[in-house]
Every structure is written in C-alpha cells, then in structure tokens.
C-alpha positions, -999 to 999 in steps of 0.1 A, spaced: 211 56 890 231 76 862 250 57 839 284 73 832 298 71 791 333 56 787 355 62 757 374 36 743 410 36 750 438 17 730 465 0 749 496 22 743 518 -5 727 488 -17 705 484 24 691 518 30 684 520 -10 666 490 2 645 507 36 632 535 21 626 516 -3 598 497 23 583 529 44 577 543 17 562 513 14 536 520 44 532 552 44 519 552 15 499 520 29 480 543 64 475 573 37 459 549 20 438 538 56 424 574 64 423 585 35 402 556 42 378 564 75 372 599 70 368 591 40 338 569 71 325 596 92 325 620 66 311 596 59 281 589 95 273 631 102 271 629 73 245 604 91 224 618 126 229 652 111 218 633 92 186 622 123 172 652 141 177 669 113 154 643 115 131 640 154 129 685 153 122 678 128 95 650 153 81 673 178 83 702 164 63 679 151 37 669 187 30 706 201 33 718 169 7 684 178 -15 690 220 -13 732 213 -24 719 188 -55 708 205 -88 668 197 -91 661 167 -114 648 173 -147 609 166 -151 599 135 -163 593 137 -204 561 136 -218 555 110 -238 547 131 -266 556 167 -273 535 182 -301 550 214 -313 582 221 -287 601 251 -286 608 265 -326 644 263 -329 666 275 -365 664 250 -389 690 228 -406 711 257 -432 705 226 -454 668 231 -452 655 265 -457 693 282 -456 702 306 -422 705 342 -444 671 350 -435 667 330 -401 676 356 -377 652 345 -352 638 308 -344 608 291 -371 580 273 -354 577 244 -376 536 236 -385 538 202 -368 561 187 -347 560 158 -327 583 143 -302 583 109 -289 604 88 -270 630 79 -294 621 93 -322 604 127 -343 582 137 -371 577 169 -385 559 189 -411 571 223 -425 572 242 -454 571 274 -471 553 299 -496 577 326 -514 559 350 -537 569 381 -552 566 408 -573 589 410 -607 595 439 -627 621 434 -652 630 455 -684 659 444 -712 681 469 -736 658 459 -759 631 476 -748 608 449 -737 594 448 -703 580 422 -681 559 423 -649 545 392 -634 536 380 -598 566 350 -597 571 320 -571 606 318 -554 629 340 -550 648 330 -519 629 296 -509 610 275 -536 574 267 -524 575 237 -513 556 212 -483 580 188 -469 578 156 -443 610 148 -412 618 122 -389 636 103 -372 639 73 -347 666 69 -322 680 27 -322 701 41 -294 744 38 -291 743 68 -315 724 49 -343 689 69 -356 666 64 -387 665 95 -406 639 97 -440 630 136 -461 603 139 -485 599 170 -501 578 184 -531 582 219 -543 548 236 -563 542 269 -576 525 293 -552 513 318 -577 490 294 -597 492 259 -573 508 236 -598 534 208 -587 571 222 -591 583 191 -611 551 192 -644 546 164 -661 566 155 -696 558 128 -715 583 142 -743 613 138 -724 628 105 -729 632 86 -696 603 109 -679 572 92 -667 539 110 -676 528 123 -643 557 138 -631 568 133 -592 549 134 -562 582 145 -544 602 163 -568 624 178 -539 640 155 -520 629 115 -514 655 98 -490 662 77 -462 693 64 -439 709 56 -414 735 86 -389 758 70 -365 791 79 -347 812 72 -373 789 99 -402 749 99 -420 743 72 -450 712 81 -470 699 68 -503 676 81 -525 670 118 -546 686 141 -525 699 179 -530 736 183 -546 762 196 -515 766 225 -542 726 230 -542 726 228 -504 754 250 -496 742 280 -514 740 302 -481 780 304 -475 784 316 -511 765 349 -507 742 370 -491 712 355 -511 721 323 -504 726 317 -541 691 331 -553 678 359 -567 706 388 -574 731 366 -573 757 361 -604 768 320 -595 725 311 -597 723 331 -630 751 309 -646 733 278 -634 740 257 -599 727 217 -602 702 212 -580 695 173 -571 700 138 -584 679 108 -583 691 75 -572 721 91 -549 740 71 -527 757 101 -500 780 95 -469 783 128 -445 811 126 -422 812 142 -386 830 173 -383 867 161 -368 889 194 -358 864 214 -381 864 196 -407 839 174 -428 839 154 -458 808 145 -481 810 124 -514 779 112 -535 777 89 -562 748 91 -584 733 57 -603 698 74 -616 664 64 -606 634 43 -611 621 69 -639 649 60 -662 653 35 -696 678 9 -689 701 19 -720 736 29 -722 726 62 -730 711 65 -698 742 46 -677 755 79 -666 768 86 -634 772 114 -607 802 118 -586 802 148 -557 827 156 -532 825 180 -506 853 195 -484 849 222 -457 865 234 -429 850 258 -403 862 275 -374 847 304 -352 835 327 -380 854 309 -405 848 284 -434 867 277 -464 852 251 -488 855 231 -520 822 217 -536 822 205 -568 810 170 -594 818 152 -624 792 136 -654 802 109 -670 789 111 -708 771 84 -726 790 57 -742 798 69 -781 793 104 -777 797 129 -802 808 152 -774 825 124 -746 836 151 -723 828 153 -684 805 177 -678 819 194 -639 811 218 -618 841 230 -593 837 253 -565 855 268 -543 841 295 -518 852 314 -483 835 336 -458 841 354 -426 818 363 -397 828 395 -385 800 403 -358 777 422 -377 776 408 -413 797 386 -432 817 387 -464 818 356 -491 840 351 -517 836 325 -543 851 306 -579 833 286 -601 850 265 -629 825 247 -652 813 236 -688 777 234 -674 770 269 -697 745 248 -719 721 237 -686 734 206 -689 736 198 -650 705 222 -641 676 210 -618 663 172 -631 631 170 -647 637 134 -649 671 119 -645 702 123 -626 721 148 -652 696 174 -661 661 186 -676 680 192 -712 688 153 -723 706 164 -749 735 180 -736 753 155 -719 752 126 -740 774 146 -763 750 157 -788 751 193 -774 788 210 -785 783 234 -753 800 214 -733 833 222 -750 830 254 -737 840 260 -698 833 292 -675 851 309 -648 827 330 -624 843 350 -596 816 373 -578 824 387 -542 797 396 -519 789 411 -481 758 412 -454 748 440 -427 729 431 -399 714 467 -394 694 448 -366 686 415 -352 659 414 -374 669 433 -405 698 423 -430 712 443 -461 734 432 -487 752 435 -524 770 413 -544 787 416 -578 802 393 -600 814 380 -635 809 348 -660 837 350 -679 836 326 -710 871 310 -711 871 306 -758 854 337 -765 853 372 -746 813 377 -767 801 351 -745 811 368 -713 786 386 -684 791 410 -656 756 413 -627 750 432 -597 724 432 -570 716 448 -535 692 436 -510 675 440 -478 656 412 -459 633 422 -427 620 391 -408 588 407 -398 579 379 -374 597 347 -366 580 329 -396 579 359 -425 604 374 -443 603 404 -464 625 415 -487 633 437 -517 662 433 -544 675 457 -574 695 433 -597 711 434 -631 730 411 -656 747 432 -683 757 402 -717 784 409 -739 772 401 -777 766 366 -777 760 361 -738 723 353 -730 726 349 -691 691 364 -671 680 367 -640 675 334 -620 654 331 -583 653 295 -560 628 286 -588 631 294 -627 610 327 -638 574 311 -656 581 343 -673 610 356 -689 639 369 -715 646 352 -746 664 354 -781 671 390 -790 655 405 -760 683 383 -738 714 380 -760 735 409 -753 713 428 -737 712 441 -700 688 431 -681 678 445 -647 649 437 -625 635 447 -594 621 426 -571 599 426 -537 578 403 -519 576 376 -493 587 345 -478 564 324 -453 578 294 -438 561 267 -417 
C-alpha cells in the first residue's frame, strides 16, 4: 500500500486574517521608525540653528573689534631706559639738541620716575691778548658745565606730582668738584658742596610748580633764547657776567595761559650762611615770557638787597629783556641787559645767595655805582638736521665812563655727531677800551686765563674746539 504526502492547506478566511496582522506590524514598526527619525531630524534643526546664532554673534564681535582702535598694551611695571626724548631747555639747553639724548638711566614706574644724566664738555683753548701773551690749556665747559645730576618724580594723581633735582658740576679736565672748598670766605663751610648745581624739591599741580631749595636763576636757565650759544662761550652777555643760582630759593612757575608764563623767586640764603645782618640779604627774581609759534619775547631780571649800614646801600639788579624768532631754518635773538653787576657781585655762589665776591654787595665794593647797558644781536643756520652755525656780536657799554666800555664777536658751528655728542668749534674776541678788563667766559670760568695788563684794554681773541658728551 503506498502512502500518498498531503500538504497543508490554510482555510481561506484564516490566510487572508493572518496577512492582514502581519501587514499591520508592519506598518506600525515603519511609524515607530518614522517618528524616531523625525525627533532626529527635529533635534538636529535645533543644533544647526544654535550654531548659526553663535557663528552671527562671532561675527559681529569681530566686525565691533576690527571698527574699534586696538587697546594699548598693558604697562610694564617698570621701564628702564624708554625711548630718549629732548630734554628740559632748562636742563642741558635745546641749541645743540637737534636730535633726542638717551639719558644713562631711566626708570619708569607706575606713578612715578627717576633718572640719572649728565655730561662731560672739554675743549681745546687757544687764546692770545694785545699784549702779547698767549695761552693754551685743555679747559672744562664751554657750552655745558660737567656735571652728574639725579630726577624724579612721583605722580599723587588729580594733577599733583613730587618733583626733587640734585646736581653737582666738577671739572672734567683734572676731576675736581666744580664748587672747591673755601674756608676763607666768610659764611663758606670748609668742604665745599656735594651738590653745587642744583638741590631742590616741590610740589607741580594745575594751578603751577612750587620748589624750594638752591635752584638755577630764570636768567641762568634761560640762556638758550638769548643767543646761539646759549649764553656760553662767544657770547658778549656771559662775558659781562649772568648770576647763576641762589641757595635757600623759594620759586613759583606758573602754567603757560594763552602763551604766557610768569616765574618769581625770592631768595632767603642757605644753611651755609652766619646768622648776621650782614648776611640777611635777599633775592627777588621775576620772570615774564610770552611765546607763540616761533615767537618769544621775554623779560628776566632780579634785585639784591644790600646789608644793613652799607657803605655802598644800593640794589645790586640785573634786568633783561630778550626776543627771538624761528624762521624754519635758524633763528635770530636779540637781547638788553641793564645792570650794576660789573664788579661780579651777583656771579655763580661759592657760598651764599649773592655771589662768590662777599665784598661787593654789602657796600664795601664802590662798583656797584657803576651800571651797564649790553645790547649784542645774534643768528643760527641749521645747514642740516644735524649741523648748526652761528655769529653773534655785541657791546658792554659802561653808562659813567666811555674807558670802561667793550665791543666782542664770535662765530660758531656745532655738529651733533651722534644723538649724545656734540662737536663744535668757535673763533671769539672781546676788544676793551682803556680801562675795560672783560675776557672770554665758557658755561664754566677759564682755570686759566687774562689778567691785569694783559686784560685791561687789550683785545683778546681765542679760538676754541672740542666736545660735549651728555648722558
């Protein structure tokens, strides 16, 4: 018997019921896939649209940064030597400073700055009188006394600072202090000063500088709008004698207001002098300029009250009155002197605030009965940047007698080398009537020089080259 094989067969109703289920399993698995996909979708459109935000913002941070002006960087807390810049005409004069002078030592903190500088000027002096006689010598000074001095300040902020100067000048040529000491000079210590120069401190605000102290006289410090030496060596006004400095000097500097400024002083003496009445002697300067564009017209000028019971109780004054114009390539100075000071009575201290001759203006000394008028006129080339040449000429005329009278010349050149050396060459002549004994006079007095016959009423001329190094 064969046995036949029979396939299984689904009921008709039953197969198409069981399709139907799995199709639906089907689709609801494809919706579930859907909806995730979709959520996907959604969640990447959130980040897509995140970084576009982001990426704008970017974008307008670097268009706000590119249109603002790039901050300054952040100070240093201390700067040691910055950026030479041209120093304070009251310092080393602006003449010779064509170019900026690195200082030796600067430093620069916040709020406040100290600095070192300095100079050496030495030079060759060859000078020969009517007489005959002849003099060469190796001299210190001819523009710039040697001299090391000490700067600073400190910022107390709203426009208020601490300012201080010490200063002593010395003799390049041999190394000895500028001010020696003199033990025969009556109110003179024995050791002379450590800072002969300068020794002051104060106080600048809005409202003008206060300093106290020894300080230069505004006639001292001025020297470079009065002629193209800046009042040194070849020129007429420094022969006659210019006073220098005072101790004990109280000074108000006012800001320049529509280009003007006003500076008075009012010396009391220093620490050096006897407390005697033939020491109570006071100092009065005053100071008016006005400058504008290449422009400045000026009066300078002080007054020495005599001891008490003088023989001689006359002032001893030095006016001054002196103009110059810039004209692009040079300028041209013009200046008047009115004065008694013909017997050194107000020349640079040796010891207290009127002068290194004691003498003169308590009154013992008749010179001061005597008063000067000196009128010299001078010009400057700048050939280059770099190079500067000049002349001058002038006259001391003595105002009683005609014999006392002088007439001096002088022509320069000054080459600044490099930013810190100066050289320069004069030819320079003072030409005395009979009983005139005016020489030749640098930044600092000649060690070596004229006197008696081979001075008084003679002509003397000199010539002069060398070097200034400043620090």
């Amino acid at each position: 018997m064969i046995r036949r094989k029979t396939l299984f067969r689904m009921n008709p109703v039953a197969a198409t019921l069981v399709s139907a289920g799995l199709l639906v399993a089907t689709s609801a698995a494809r919706a579930d896939q859907l909806a995730d996909l979709q959520a996907a979708l959604q969640k990447l459109q959130a980040q897509v649209a995140e970084l576009q935000a982001q990426r704008a913002a970017d974008q307008q941070k670097a268009a706000a940064a590119a249109a603002a002006p790039a901050p300054a960087p952040a100070a240093p807390a201390i700067v040691v030597n910055p950026a030479p810049a041209i120093p304070a005409v009251t310092d080393v004069g602006n003449g010779a400073a064509l170019v900026p002078v690195p200082a030796l030592l600067q430093l620069k903190a916040a709020g406040g700055s100290f600095r070192i500088y300095g100079d050496v000027d030495q030079y060759l002096n060859h000078m020969s009188s009517s007489s005959g006689a002849k003099i060469n010598a190796l001299q210190d000074g001819a523009v710039l006394r040697s001299r090391l001095g000490f700067t600073g300040s400190k910022d107390f902020g709203s426009g208020y600072a601490g300012n201080f100067t010490l200063e002593t000048g010395f003799n390049a040529t041999n190394g000895t202090q500028a001010d020696q000491p003199n033990a025969n000079a009556t109110g003179l210590t024995t050791s002379g000063r450590l800072f002969d120069r300068q020794a002051w401190a104060g106080v600048s605000s809005p409202y003008g500088e206060f300093r106290v102290g020894r300080q230069n006289t505004d006639i001292q410090s001025q020297g470079n709008y009065i002629d193209y030496t800046e009042r040194n060596l070849g020129s007429v006004v420094n022969s006659f004698g210019v006073p220098s400095r005072y101790d004990g000097d109280f000074a108000y500097l006012s800001p320049r207001v529509a280009g003007v400024q006003v500076v008075g002083h009012i010396a009391v003496g220093g620490g050096g002098q006897q407390n005697t009445s033939t020491f109570n002697q006071r100092v009065a300067q005053l100071r008016v300029d006005y400058a504008s564009g290449p422009v400045r017209i000026a009066y300078s000028g002080l007054m020495a009250k005599a001891a008490q019971g003088s023989a001689h109780g006359q002032q001893v004054f030095y006016h001054s009155a002196y103009a110059n114009y810039d004209w692009g390539q040079g300028t041209i100075y013009a200046v008047y002197v009115h004065s008694n000071n013909g017997g050194g009575a107000l020349n640079n201290t040796g010891g207290n605030e009127v002068g290194n001759i004691p003498t003169v203006l308590p009154g013992t000394n008749a010179t001061v009965t005597t008063s000067y008028d000196i009128y010299q006129l001078s010009a400057d080339y700048r050939l280059t940047s770099t190079l500067r040449l000049g002349g001058l000429y002038g006259k001391i005329k003595d105002s009683q007698n005609s014999s006392g009278s002088a007439t001096g010349w002088s022509v320069g050149a000054y080459w600044q080398t490099f930013s810190n050396l100066t050289l320069y060459g004069l030819v320079d002549q003072m030409d005395n009537s009979s009983t005139a004994s005016f020489g030749l006079a640098g930044s600092a007095g000649l060690t070596k020089n004229f006197s008696g016959t081979n001075l008084t009423g003679r002509q003397i001329t000199g010539v002069q080259v060398g070097g200034l190094l400043r620090f």
